[in-house]
C-alpha positions in Angstrom: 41.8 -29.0 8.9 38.2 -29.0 8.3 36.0 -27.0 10.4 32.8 -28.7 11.6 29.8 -26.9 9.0 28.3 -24.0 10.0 31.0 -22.5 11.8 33.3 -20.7 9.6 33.3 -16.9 9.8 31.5 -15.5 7.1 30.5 -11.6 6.1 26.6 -10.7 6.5 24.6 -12.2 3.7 23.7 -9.2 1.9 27.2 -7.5 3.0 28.9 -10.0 0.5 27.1 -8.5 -2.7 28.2 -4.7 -2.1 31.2 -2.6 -3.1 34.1 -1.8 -0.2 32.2 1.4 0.4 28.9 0.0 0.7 30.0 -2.5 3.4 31.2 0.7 4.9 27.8 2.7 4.9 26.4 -1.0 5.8 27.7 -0.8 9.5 25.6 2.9 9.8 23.0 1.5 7.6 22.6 -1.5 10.3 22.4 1.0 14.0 19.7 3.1 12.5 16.7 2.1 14.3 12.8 2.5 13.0 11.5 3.7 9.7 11.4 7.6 10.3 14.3 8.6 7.7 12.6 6.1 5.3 9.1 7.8 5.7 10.7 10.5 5.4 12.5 10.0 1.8 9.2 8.2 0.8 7.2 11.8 1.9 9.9 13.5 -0.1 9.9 11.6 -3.0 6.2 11.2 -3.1 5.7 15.4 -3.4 8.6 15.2 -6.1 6.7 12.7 -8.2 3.4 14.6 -8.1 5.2 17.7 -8.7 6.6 16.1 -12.2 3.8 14.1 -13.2 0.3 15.9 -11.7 -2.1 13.8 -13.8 -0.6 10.7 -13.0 -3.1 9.0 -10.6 -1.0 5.9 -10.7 2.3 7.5 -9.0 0.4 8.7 -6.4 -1.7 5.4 -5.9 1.8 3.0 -5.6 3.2 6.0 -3.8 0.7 6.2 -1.2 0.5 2.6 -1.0 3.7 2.0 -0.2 3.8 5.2 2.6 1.1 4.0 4.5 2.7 0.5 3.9 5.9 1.9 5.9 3.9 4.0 8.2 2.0 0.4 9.4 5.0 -1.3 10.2 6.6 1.5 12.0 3.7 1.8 14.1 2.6 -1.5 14.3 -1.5 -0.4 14.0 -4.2 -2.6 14.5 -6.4 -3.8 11.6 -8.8 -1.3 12.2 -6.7 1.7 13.1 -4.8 0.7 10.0 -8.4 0.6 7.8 -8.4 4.2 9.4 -5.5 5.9 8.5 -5.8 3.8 4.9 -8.9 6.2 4.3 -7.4 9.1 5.9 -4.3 8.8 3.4 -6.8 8.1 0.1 -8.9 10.7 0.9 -5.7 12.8 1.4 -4.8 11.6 -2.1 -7.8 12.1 -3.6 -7.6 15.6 -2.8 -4.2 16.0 -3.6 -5.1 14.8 -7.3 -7.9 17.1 -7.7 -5.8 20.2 -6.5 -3.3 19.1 -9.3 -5.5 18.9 -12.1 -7.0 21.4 -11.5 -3.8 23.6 -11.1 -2.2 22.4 -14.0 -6.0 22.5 -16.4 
């Protein structure tokens, strides 16, 4: 027998493209709540890449970017607290750069 559309029991979308032990790690994947680990491993990563590749400007540009792109969403800021900590993180950057180049000149 047919059943009526929409009601037959079907995995997660995204749960149907992983391995066995993927759909495993899925279930912890899905209780974790906010984007602290994330930021974390982004923070982590972000220090690794600058570490390997000083001079590149563009690593930490996208890398930044995409911090204070995960910091905004955890914290849900406001446009102009957001502006804020934006010029907070570039100026950060900025720094960051020049204390690179010139450690590695």
């Amino acid at each position: 027998m047919n059943e009526p559309r929409g009601t037959a029991v079907r995995p997660p979308f995204y749960e149907s493209a992983l391995s066995r032990a993927e759909r495993d790690d899925f279930g912890v994947a899905r209780s974790v709540d906010g984007l602290q680990e994330e930021i974390a491993i982004l923070r982590l990563r972000l220090r690794e890449a600058l570490g390997e590749h000083p001079g590149d400007l563009d690593i930490v540009e996208r890398g930044v970017r995409l911090l204070v792109q995960s910091l905004l969403a955890e914290h849900r800021l406001s446009s102009k607290e957001a502006r804020n900590i934006g010029d907070a993180v570039s100026g950060l950057a900025e720094q960051l750069m020049q204390s690179f180049t010139e450690r590695f000149e």
